[in-house]
C-alpha positions, 0 to 999 in steps of 0.5 A: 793430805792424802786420803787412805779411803772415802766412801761416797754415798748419795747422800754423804762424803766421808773422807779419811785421810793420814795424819800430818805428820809422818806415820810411824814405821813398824819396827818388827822386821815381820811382814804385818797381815794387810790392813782392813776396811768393811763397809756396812749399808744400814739403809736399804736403797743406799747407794755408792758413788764413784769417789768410794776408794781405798788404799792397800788393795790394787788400784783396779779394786779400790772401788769394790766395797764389798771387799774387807782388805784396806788401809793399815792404820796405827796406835798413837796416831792422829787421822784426819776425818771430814763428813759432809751431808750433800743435801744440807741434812743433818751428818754425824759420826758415833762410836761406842766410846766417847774418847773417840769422838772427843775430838771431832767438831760440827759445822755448817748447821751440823751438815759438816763433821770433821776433826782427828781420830786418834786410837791412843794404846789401842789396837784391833777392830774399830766400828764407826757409825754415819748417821743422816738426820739421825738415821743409820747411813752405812757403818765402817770398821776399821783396824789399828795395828800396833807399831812396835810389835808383829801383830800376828805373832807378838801382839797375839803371844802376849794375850795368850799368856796374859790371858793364862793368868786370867782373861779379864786382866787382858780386857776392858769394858768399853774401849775404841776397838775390840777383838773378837772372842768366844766363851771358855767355862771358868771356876768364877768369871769376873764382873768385867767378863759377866758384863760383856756376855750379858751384853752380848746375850741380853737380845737373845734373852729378852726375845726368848722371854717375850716369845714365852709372854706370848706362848707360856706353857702353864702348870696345873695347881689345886686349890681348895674350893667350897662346893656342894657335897654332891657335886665333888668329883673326885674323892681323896684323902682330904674329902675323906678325913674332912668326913670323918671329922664333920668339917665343913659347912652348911646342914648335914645330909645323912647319906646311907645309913650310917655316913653323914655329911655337911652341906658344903665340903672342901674340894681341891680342884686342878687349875692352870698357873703361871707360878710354875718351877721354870717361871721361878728359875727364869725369875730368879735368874734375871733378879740375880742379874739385876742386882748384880747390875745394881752393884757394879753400877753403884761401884762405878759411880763411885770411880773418878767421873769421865766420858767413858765412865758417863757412857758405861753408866748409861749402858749399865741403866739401860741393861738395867731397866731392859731387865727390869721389864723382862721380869715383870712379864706375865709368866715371870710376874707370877713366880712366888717362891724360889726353885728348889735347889740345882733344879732342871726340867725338860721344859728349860731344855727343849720348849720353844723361848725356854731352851734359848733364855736357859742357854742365855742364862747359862752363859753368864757363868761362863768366861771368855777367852780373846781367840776369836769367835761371835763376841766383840772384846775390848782389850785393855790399852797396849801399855799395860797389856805389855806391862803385865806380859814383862811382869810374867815372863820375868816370873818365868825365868826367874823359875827356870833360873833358880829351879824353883817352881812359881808359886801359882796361890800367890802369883796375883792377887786380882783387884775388882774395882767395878768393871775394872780387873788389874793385878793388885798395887802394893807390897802384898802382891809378891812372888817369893822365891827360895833358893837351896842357898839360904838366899830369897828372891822377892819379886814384887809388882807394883810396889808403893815404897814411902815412908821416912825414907822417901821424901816422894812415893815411889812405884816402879813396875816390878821390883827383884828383892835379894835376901841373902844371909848375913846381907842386907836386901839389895835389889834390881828395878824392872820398869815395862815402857811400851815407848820406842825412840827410833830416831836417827838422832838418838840411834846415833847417841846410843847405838840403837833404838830404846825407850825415850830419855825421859824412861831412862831418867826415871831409872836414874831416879828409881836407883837413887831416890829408893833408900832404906833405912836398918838402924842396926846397919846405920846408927845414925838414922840415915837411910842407904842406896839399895838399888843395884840395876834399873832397866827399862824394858822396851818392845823391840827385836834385833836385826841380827843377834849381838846386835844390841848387845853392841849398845850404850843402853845394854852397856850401861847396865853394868857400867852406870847400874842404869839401862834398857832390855829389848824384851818380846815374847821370843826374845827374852835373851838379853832378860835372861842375861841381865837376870842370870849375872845376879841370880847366880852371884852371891851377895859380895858379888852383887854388891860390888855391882852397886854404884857407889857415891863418890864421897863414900869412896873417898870417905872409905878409903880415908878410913883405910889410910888412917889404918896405916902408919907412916914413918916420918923420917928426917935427913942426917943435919949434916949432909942432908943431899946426900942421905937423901939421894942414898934413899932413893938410889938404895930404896932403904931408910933404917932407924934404930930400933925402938923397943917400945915403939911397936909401930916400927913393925907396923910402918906401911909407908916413910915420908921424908922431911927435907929441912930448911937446908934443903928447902925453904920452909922444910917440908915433908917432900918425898914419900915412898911405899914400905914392901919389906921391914927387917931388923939387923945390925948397923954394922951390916948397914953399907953407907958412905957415912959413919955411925954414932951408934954401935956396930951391933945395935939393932937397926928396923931397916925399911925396904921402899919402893921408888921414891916419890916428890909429894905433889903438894910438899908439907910445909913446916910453917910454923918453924918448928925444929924438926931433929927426930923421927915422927908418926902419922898416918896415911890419912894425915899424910894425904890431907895435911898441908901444913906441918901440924896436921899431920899430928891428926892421924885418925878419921874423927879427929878430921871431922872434928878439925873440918867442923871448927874450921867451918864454925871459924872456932879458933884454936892451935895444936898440942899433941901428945906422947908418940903412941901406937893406934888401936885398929878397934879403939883408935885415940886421937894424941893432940889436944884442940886447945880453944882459948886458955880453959878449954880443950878437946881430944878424940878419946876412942871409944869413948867420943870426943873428951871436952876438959875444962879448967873449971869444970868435970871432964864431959864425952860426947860421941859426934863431933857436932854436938861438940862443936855445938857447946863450943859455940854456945861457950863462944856466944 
């Protein structure tokens, strides 16, 4: 393995090297900012050798360590580390978080050190300690560049803005590296924010505090003392009225001739005390740290325990006991009482050790921002940081969408969970949005959907909730996935890089596994799809414009209701797009978007077939050829005209019965579409044939479209005289095989056919006189007859009728419960 950089001392060798496997390479077309390396000696006659080297700098500078230019290293990255004490001392290497470290082994007697460094989600700035017998060798910083976005522009844009929220969304207590920051004045900083500035001033402060131990400026106090009457020296009110009174103690002394007086009288003497008003604030203000030090340690040690948790508690008792000892200082040991209110004196302001632990103290109110400057912050994992910045700029562009301004009271609510500050999980975190049109839009952060609709719990990133009136709630998912797949092999699959398979699969699942459940749209109980579009959001930035756009990824959006959205700050377009389609449709439009199961379409367009009557038409018994091939040549079939037989009128489609003559068995053939009903005179009828019916009877004359053979013919095998015209629906006539199903014209009456035949209850068919259907009350006209007593017919509104011989006629609204008392009979 090559090494990125070594540093040889007289009395270590430390060798970083890169990794194993092929480093990732940076998907932002941008130029990054070269990497960085500093050296720090902490012994004093340290001296470095010639293997000290680094790349990223010309070869004729390699060896300059005063240098800060070096390697750029990457997040999600495995280094190769190796130490080696030359002497056979002891050799280790320390870093502010144990995760570091966690992967790093000992040997040879602990002379040897070596193992990987992998900084996870992190980036920015990470220190490193080489210890020598446990004595401080030379320390390094290092810094971890993010892969997929520009470190000088995008990483930086993202804190911005995340940070406009609040700072400490954007920050962690204790991480593998940091960034630098300075303080910013905030209405109320959070605990994480006053944990890092403490820990940033509390040097500062327990100097100054020492420096006033050792250098007090005291204050002058009176107390009353008991002395002889001639020995007061100074006379004020308290002597006097203690006079005129006769208090005091001892014999009385007559003074003049007409003043007596005890011996001994109370006399209120000035002496110096370290119980003064600046002792007090400084007192009070290091009894509010510490008992905020309590809290926030007591909070943390109710949190899941980890090796960052372990070493945050330890930091935590350590600021604790070093407060603890600042206040039972002399000066601050002395204070008895509390300072009157929004107290301030010349002292705190200008005395030596006074003016620098007023300042310390005063910058704890304060807050920070990550902008640079003397404060070493961690910054919270990449993944997250990108999460909330996708949270925003949906926010964003939603708001300039609509018009409608962010509601800036309810755009988070922040959770402090000891020393952690996040945007608050759960439905209560939601930004509402009211358009002019009657609609709202709710986007929702991290929502937890469960319930009876959800057999697992659900939680994606965000989701956009759309209320329109007279509409059910539809909505998009939006998942952040800070995870690039650029291989060759998947840009070949899907026309660009884009998130990992695995983030595509949850999409798939967001889509189908949200239900929601309105017992007023769905009487039976069954929750429904509400999920229009999943996307996955991934930091990635086109080579030229459209280039995405040319992508299955982006393509599928539409297509599959299933994609990804490249998303960076400055490159929302695509965001914009995918948002802009919905935002600006109404709820028909948007609901056409949804993905539909294919079994529903199927079921729908069953229930518009069983809307329409077709004809079955039969063929003259004497030429039946040759009145068929003068259908198909002339696009007409007539019939006479029925005057209580309205579904005349109502014919959408004629099927022909070709009879045994024609065919063996007969069969209903040939089927064609009605574009015209009319009724004339049979006279007006041209045929080659003559008619038995008058010449000025009233014919219903159908215009058809072409004539078409079934693909699959309804054979007639029973054997059944077929010598007049039938009725059925389209429903029948695109599912019957055989003759007696085209009598089951209505959707339920197929349910109810498929349940018995699933059951194997036997029966047979007896259908009823010829009506026309009710399109709100449809009734079924044949009989299910099982056995000799029993029978069933769709009664419409009224459910299935179940008639029994020997009994009451009995309703039921769903075919299984029928089924159900059918078998029971049957057991």
């Amino acid at each position: 393995m090559d090494a990125l950089f070594e540093i040889e001392t007289d009395e270590v060798l430390l060798t970083w090297s890169k990794p194993s496997e092929k480093e990732p390479e940076p998907l932002t077309h941008v130029i990054s900012p070269p990497g960085r390396l500093v050296i720090r000696k902490r012994r004093k006659d340290l001296v470095f050798l010639g293997r000290t080297t680094r790349t990223g700098v010309p070869e004729q500078a390699v060896a300059i360590t005063e240098q800060t230019t070096g390697p750029r290293l990457y997040e999600y990255t495995n280094y190769k580390i190796y130490v080696r004490a030359k002497s056979g001392t002891r050799v280790s290497i320390t870093h502010r978080d144990p995760f570091v470290e966690r992967d790093l082994s000992e040997q040879e007697e602990e002379s040897v050190v070596y193992g990987n460094i992998n900084f996870g989600p992190q980036v920015g700035r990470s220190p490193f300690s080489v210890l020598v017998d446990g004595r401080p060798e030379f320390d390094f910083e290092v810094e971890v560049f993010p892969s997929k976005l520009d470190y000088a522009s995008d990483y930086e844009k993202i804190l911005a803005e995340v940070q406009e929220v609040m700072t400490a969304l954007a920050m962690e207590y204790l991480r593998s590296t940091f960034q630098l920051g300075t303080t910013s004045t905030v209405p109320q900083p959070a605990h994480l924010e006053w944990l890092t500035l403490l820990r940033h001033v509390v040097e500062d402060l327990e100097t100054a505090l020492q420096r006033i131990a050792q250098q007090p400026v005291r204050g002058l106090t009176r107390q009353p003392v008991s002395v002889r009457a001639e020995r007061i020296k100074r006379v004020d009110s308290q002597v006097r009225s203690a006079i005129r009174r006769g208090a005091g103690s001892g014999g009385f002394l007559q003074i003049g001739d007409d003043l007596t007086v005890r011996q001994r009288l109370q006399e209120r003497r000035a002496r110096p005390t370290l119980d003064t008003q600046e002792h007090r604030w400084l007192a009070t203000q290091l009894d509010s740290i510490l008992r905020r030090l309590v809290r926030l340690r007591s909070t943390e040690s109710l949190l899941d325990r980890s090796e960052r948790r372990k070493r945050t508690l330890q930091e935590l008792g350590g600021l604790k006991t070093k407060i603890s000892r600042l206040r039972q200082l002399e000066p601050m040991a002395s204070a008895s009482d509390q300072p009157p209110g929004g107290f301030a004196s010349l002292q705190l302001l200008t005395a030596p050790g006074y003016r620098e632990a007023y300042q310390a103290c005063l910058i704890l109110a304060l807050g920070l921002r990550i902008e640079g400057g003397p404060m070493q912050l961690s910054v919270k994992d990449l993944n997250l940081l990108y999460e909330y910045w996708c949270y925003l700029a949906l926010l964003r562009i939603i708001s300039e969408e609509t018009g409608q301004p962010i509601p800036t009271q309810s755009l988070f609510a922040i959770s402090q969970q000891g020393l952690r500050v996040l945007l608050q999980k759960g439905k209560e975190n939601r930004v509402c949005f009211d358009t002019p049109t009657g609609r709202s839009i709710r986007v929702t952060y991290n929502p937890l959907l469960r319930g009876e609709s959800f057999l697992i719990p659900q939680q994606p990133d965000v989701m956009i909730t759309f209320e329109d009136p007279d509409w059910p709630r539809l909505h998009l998912i939006l998942d952040a996935k800070y995870r690039v797949d650029a291989s060759s092999k998947y840009k070949d699959q899907y026309n660009s890089p884009g998130p990992p398979q695995d983030a595509l699969n949850v999409m798939h699942r967001y889509r189908d596994a949200i239900l929601e459940s309105d017992q007023a749209d769905q009487p039976d109980g069954r929750p429904k799809r509400t999920v229009v579009q999943a996307a996955a959001a991934f930091p990635f930035r086109e080579s030229f414009p459209g280039e995405f756009g040319e992508s299955r990824l982006w393509q599928a959006l539409d297509r599959l209701g299933v994609g990804a959205v490249p998303l960076l700050p400055g490159n929302t377009a695509y965001l914009r797009e995918w948002l802009r389609v919905a935002l600006h449709q109404g709820g028909w439009a948007l609901a056409d978007r949804a993905i539909a199961h294919r079994a529903q379409e199927h079921a729908r367009d069953w229930r518009i077939a069983a809307s329409e009557s077709v004809l079955i038409g039969v063929l003259r018994p004497g030429s039946p050829q040759q009145h068929l091939d003068w259908i198909k040549q002339h696009r007409i079939y007539y019939m006479p005209l029925l005057k209580t037989q309205r579904r005349q009128y109502a014919t959408k489609w004629v099927a022909i019965y070709s009879p045994a003559a024609l065919r063996h068995p007969g069969a209903v053939a040939h089927k064609a579409f009605v574009e015209a009903v009319e009724v004339i005179k049979r006279s007006e009828i041209s045929t080659p044939w003559s008619s038995s019916l008058e010449g000025d009877a009233l014919c219903v004359v159908y215009r058809l479209s072409r004539v078409d053979e079934l693909s699959q013919p309804i054979e007639n095998k029973s054997a059944q005289r077929v010598s007049t015209h039938r009725w059925t629906s389209r429903l029948a006539l695109d599912r019957a095989k055989i003759l007696e199903e085209l009598l089951l014209e209505t959707e339920p009456e197929w349910r109810f056919y498929e349940e018995l035949l699933a059951y194997g209850i036997s029966f047979h068919f007896d259908h009823q006189t010829i009506s026309v259907s009710d399109p709100d009350d449809p009734k079924g006209r044949v009989w299910f007859i099982m056995g000799k007593s029993t029978k069933v017919r769709y009664a419409g509104a009224s459910g299935f009728l179940l008639r029994n011989l020997n009994g009451k006629d009995r309703y039921f609204a769903h075919p299984d419960d029928v089924v159900e008392v059918l078998m029971h009979a049957e057991s």
